[in-house]
C-alpha positions as a printed NumPy array, in Angstrom:
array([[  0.   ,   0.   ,   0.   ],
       [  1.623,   3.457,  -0.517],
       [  1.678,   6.035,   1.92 ],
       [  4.148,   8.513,   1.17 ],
       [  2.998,  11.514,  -1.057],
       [  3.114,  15.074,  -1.279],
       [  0.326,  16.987,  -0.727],
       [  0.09 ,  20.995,  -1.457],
       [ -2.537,  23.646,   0.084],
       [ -3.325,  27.251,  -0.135],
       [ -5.483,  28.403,   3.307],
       [ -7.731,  30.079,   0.661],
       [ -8.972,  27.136,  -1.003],
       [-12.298,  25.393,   0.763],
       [-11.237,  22.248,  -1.139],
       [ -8.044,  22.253,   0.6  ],
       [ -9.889,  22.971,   3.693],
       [-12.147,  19.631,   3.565],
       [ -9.048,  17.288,   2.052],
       [ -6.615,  18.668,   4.401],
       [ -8.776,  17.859,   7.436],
       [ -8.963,  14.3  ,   6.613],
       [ -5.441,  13.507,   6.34 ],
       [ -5.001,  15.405,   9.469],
       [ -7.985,  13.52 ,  11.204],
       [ -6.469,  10.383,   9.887],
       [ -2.917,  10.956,  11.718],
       [ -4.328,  12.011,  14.784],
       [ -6.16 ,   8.553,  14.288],
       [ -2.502,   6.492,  13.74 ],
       [ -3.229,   6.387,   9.93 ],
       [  0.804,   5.27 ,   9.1  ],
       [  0.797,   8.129,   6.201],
       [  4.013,  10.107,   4.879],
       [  2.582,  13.137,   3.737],
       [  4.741,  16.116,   2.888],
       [  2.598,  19.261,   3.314],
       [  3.567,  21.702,   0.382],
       [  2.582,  25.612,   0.423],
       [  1.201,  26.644,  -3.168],
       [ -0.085,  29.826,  -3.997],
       [ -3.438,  30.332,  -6.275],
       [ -2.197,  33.82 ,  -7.217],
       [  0.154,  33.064,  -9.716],
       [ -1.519,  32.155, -12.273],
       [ -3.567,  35.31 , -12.234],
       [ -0.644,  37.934, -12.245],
       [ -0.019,  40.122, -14.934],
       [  2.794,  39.582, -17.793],
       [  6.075,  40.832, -16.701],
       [  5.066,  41.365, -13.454],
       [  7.272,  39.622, -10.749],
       [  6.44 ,  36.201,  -9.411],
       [  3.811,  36.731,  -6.331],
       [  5.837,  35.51 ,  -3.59 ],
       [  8.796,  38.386,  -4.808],
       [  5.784,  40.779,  -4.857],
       [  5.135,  42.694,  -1.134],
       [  1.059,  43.536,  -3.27 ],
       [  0.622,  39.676,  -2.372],
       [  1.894,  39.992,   1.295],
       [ -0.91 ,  39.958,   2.738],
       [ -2.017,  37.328,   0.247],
       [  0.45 ,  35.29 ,   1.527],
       [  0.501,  35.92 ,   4.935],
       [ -1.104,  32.413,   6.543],
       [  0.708,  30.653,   3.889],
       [  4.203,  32.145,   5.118],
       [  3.611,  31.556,   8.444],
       [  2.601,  28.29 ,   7.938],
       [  5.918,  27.371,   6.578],
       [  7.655,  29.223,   9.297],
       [  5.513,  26.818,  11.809],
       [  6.468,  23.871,   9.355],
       [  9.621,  24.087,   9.587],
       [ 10.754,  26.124,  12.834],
       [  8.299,  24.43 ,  15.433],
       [  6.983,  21.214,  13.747],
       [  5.691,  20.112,  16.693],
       [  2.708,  22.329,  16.364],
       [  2.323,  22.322,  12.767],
       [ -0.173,  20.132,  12.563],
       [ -2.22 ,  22.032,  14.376],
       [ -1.498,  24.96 ,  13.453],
       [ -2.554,  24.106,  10.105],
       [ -5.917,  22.855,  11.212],
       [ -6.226,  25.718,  13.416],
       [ -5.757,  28.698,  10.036],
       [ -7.937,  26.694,   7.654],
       [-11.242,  26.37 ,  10.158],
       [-10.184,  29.735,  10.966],
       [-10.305,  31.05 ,   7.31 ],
       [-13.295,  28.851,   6.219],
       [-15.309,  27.898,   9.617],
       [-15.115,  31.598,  11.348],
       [-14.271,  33.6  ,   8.152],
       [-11.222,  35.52 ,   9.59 ],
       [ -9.298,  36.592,   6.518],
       [ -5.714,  35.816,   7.82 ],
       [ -4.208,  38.636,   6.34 ],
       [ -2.764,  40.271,   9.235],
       [ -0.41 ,  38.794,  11.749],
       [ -2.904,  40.583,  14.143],
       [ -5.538,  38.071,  12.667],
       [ -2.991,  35.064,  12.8  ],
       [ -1.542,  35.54 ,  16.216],
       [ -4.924,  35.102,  17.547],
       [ -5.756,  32.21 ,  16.364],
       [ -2.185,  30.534,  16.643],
       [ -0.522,  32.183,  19.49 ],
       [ -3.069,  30.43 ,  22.171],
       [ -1.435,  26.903,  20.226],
       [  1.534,  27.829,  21.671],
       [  3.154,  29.081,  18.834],
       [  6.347,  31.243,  19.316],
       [  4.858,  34.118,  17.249],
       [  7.713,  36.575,  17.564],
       [ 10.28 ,  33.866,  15.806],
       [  7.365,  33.596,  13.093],
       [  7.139,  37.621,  12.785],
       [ 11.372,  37.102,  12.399],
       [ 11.165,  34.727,   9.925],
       [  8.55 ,  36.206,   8.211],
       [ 10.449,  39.314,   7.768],
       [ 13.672,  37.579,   6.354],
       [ 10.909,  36.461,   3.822],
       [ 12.855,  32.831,   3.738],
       [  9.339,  31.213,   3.602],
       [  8.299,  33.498,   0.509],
       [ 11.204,  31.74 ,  -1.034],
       [ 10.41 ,  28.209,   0.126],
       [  6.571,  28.988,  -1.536],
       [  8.149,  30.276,  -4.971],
       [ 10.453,  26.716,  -4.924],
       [  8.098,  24.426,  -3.822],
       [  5.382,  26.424,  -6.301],
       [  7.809,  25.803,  -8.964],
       [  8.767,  22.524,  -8.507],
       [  4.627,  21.633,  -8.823],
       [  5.429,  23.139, -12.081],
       [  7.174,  20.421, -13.172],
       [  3.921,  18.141, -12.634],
       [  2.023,  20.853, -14.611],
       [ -0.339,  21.431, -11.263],
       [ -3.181,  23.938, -11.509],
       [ -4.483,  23.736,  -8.065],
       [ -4.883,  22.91 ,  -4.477],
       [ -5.234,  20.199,  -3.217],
       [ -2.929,  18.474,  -5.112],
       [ -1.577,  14.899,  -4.719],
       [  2.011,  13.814,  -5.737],
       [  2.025,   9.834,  -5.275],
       [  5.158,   8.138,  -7.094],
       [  5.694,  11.198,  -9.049],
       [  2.137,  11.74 , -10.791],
       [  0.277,  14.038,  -9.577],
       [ -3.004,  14.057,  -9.013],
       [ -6.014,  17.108,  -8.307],
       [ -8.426,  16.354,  -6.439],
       [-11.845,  18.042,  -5.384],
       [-13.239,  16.537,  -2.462],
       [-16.691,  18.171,  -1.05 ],
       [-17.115,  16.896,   2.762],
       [-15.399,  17.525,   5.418],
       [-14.438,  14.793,   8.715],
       [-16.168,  14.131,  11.275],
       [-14.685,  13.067,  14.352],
       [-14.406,   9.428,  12.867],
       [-10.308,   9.479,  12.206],
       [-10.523,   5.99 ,  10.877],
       [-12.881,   6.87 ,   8.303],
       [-10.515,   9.577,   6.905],
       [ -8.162,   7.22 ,   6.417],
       [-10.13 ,   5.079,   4.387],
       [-10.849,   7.999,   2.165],
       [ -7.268,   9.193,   1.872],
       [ -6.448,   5.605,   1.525],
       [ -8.642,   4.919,  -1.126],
       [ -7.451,   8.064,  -3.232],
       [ -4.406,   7.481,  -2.961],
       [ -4.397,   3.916,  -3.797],
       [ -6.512,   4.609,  -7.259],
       [ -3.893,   7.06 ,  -8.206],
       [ -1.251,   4.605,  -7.775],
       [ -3.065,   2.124,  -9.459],
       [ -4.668,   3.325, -11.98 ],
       [ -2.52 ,   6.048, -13.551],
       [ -4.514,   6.018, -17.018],
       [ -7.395,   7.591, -15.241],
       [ -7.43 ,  10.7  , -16.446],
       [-10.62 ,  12.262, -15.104],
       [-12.996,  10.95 , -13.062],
       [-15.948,  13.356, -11.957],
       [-19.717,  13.258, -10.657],
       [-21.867,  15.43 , -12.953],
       [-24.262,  16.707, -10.424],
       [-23.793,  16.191,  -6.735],
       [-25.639,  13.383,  -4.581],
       [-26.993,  15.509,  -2.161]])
């Protein structure tokens, strides 16, 4: 069964929002997954020609802001990243707090535990703007379009899931399970999509 893959998010998406919760739901559960959680930013495709890439531009700061810290949390104080990323997407989608301040952010993240003055730091060296432009660019190379997308033995996959968990951790991991295991399997699928929803 594979269990490793990559798996990108922008806090802006709600699709993000509902796949994102199960794969966290299923590792709180003990789901034995390997996922690498990779920041990708939706505004790139809409800036204008010549302009500079979105994560070089301070306009999409604010943009970027959750994203940014995110990968300061990721990376600086993994311990809490999990949470922390739980914690910004019900924020942005559940509560509808914009996240574009670190006024915004620190409130929701700061009562985590988060160190937010080393996240303010890092922010401002703007090292995690650069780790969104690389790891934007390298989900180039796999001609991604969206969030959330899967990389599972380098294909990768979109996917646009409509529910989010419930407290049942086991049954997110079937569903991740199950995803990822059809994209591994069956990498001739192309496109596979309900016309109308069932409910």
């Amino acid at each position: 069964m594979v269990t490793s893959f990559d798996l990108s998010y922008d806090y802006r998406c709600p699709f993000a929002k509902n796949i994102h919760l199960h794969v966290l739901k299923a590792l709180e559960a003990g789901a034995d997954f390997d996922v690498n959680f990779v920041p990708w930013t939706m505004s790139q495709g809409y800036k204008e020609d010549g302009a500079p890439d979105v994560w070089n531009d301070p306009s999409f700061d604010a943009d970027h802001l959750s994203l940014a810290v995110s990968v300061s949390v990721r990376d600086q104080q993994p311990a809490l990243f999990y949470a922390t990323h739980e914690a910004l997407f019900r924020a942005r989608h559940e509560r509808a707090v914009r996240l574009v301040t670190i006024e915004e952010i620190d409130a929701v993240l700061r009562p985590l535990g988060v160190d937010m003055e080393q996240v303010r730091a890092d922010i401002e060296s703007r090292r995690p703007h650069e780790v969104i432009g690389k790891s934007y660019e390298e989900f180039s190379t796999y001609e991604a379009f969206g969030v959330p997308t899967f990389v599972v033995n380098g294909d990768a996959t979109f996917v646009r899931y409509m529910v989010p968990p419930t407290d049942d951790g086991a049954e997110s991991a079937k569903i991740i399970e199950s995803l990822i295991t059809l994209m591994a399997l069956q990498p001739d699928l192309n496109e596979f999509k309900h016309t109308r929803l069932p409910y």
